[in-house]
C-alpha positions as a printed Julia matrix, in Angstrom:
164×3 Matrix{Float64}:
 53.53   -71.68  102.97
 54.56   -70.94   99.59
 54.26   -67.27   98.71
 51.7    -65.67   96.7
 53.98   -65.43   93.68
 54.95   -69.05   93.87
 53.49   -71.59   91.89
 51.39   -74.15   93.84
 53.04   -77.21   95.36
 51.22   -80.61   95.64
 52.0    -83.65   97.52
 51.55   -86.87   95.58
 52.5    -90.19   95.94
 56.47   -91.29   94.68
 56.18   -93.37   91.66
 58.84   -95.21   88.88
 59.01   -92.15   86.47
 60.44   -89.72   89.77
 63.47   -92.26   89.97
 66.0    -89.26   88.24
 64.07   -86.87   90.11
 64.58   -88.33   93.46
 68.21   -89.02   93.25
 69.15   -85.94   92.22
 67.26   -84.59   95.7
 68.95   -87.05   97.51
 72.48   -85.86   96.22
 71.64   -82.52   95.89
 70.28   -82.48   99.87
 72.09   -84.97  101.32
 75.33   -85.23   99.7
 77.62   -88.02  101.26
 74.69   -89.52  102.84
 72.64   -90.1    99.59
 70.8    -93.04   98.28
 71.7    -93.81   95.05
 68.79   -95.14   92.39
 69.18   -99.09   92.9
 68.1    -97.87   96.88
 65.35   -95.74   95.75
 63.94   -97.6    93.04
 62.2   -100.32   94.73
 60.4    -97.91   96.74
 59.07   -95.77   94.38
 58.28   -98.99   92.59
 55.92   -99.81   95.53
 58.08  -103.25   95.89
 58.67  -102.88   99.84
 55.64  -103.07  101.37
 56.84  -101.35  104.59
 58.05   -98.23  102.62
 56.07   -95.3   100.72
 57.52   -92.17   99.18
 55.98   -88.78   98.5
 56.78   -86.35   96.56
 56.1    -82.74   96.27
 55.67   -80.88   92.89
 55.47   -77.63   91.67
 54.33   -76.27   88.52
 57.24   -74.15   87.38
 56.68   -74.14   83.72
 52.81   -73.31   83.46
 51.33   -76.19   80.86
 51.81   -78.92   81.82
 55.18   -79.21   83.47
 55.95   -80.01   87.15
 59.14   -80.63   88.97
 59.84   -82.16   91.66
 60.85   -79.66   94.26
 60.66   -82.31   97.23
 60.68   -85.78   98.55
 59.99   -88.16  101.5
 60.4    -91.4   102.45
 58.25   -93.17  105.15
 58.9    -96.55  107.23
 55.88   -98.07  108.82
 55.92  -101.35  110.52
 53.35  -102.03  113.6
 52.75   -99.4   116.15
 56.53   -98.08  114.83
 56.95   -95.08  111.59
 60.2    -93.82  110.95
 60.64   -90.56  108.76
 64.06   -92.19  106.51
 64.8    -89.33  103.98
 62.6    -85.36  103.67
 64.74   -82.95  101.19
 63.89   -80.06   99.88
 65.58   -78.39   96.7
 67.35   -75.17   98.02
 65.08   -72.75   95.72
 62.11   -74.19   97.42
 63.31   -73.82  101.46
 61.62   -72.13  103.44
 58.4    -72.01  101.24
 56.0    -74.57  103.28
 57.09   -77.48  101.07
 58.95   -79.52  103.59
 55.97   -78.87  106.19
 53.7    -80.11  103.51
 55.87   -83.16  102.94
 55.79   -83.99  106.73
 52.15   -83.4   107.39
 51.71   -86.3   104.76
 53.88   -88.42  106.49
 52.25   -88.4   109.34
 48.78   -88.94  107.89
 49.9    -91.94  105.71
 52.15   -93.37  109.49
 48.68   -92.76  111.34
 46.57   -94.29  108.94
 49.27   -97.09  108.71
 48.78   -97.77  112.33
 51.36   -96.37  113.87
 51.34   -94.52  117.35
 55.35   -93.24  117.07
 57.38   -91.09  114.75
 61.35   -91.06  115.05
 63.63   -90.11  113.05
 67.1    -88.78  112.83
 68.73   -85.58  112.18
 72.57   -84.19  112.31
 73.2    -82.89  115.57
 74.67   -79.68  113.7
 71.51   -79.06  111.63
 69.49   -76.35  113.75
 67.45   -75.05  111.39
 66.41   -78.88  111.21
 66.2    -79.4   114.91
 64.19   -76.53  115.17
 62.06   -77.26  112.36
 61.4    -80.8   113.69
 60.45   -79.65  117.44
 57.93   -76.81  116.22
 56.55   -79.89  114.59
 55.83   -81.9   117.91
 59.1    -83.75  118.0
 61.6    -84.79  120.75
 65.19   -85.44  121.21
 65.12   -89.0   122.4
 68.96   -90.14  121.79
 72.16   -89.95  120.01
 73.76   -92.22  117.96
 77.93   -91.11  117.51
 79.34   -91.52  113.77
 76.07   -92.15  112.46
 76.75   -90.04  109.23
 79.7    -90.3   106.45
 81.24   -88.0   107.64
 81.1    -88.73  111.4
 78.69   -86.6   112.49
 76.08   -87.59  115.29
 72.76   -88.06  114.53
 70.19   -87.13  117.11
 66.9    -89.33  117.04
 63.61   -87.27  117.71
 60.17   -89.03  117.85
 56.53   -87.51  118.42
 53.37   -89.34  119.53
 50.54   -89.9   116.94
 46.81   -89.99  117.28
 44.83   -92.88  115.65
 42.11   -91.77  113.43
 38.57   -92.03  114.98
C-alpha cells in the first residue's frame, strides 16, 4: 500500500483524455514491447467491446491535479480474461498501485463472466513472477521469442470465483 506520506491512489476506469498518459506508461514500462496510441486508443475509447482499461491516479499536485501513475488493460471473452498490459511508473513501484490495478482486474474479469485469468510475463522478470504468484497465479507454459527482443514469455493463469 502506498505509504502514509503518499498521496492517495484511485483506480478508475481508462478513458479518451488518458490516451498521452497511457502511451507514455506503455513506453516508459515496456519499452520495445509498447503499444503505440492508434493500439490504445480504441480501447480507452470503449470501441472494443471485449477490452476495458483502468487506470490508476494519484493526486500529486494537491488541487485538482492527478496523474496517471498506472495502467491496465483487460481481455474478457466467455469463461476466458486475459491480463494484456499492467505498468506502473517507476516512482510509484512498490507502493500498492500495481496490486490495486490487479485487484480491479479481476473484479471487472469476474463480473464479466469469466472463471480464468492468464497472462504473460518475461521469463527474466522475478520481481514480476513473484509478484504474480503471491497473487494466486500459476506458471502454465512458455512461449520462446515471444518478446522484441527474444525473450520468453511465461503464461500464468489463476482460477476466479463467480459472484454470488
Amino acid at each position: 500500500m502506498p505509504s502514509p506520506s503518499s498521496p492517495p491512489v484511485v483506480v478508475r476506469p481508462g478513458r479518451g483524455t488518458d490516451l498521452d498518459a497511457v502511451v507514455a506508461l506503455e513506453r516508459e514500462c515496456l519499452g520495445a514491447d509498447a503499444w503505440g496510441g492508434s493500439l490504445v486508443a480504441p480501447g480507452l475509447a470503449g470501441e472494443l467491446p471485449t477490452v476495458s482499461y483502468a487506470v490508476a491516479v494519484a493526486d500529486v499536485t494537491g488541487d485538482p491535479g492527478v496523474t496517471v501513475v498506472g495502467h491496465a488493460v483487460l481481455s474478457a471473452v466467455g469463461d476466458l480474461a486475459e491480463l494484456q498490459r499492467i505498468g506502473v511508473t517507476p516512482t510509484w513501484r512498490r507502493r500498492g498501485v500495481a496490486g490495486l490495478l490487479l485487484a480491479d482486474v479481476v473484479d471487472r474479469a469476474t463480473l464479466d463472466g469469466a472463471e480464468r485469468l492468464l497472462l504473460e510475463v518475461r521469463e527474466d522478470n522475478a520481481p514480476a513472477r513473484g509478484f504474480y504468484a503471491r497473487h494466486g497465479f500459476v506458471e502454465l507454459a512458455r512461449r520462446a521469442r515471444y518478446y522484441a527482443d527474444g525473450a520468453t514469455a511465461v503464461v500464468m493463469e489463476r482460477g476466479l470465483s463467480r459472484p454470488g
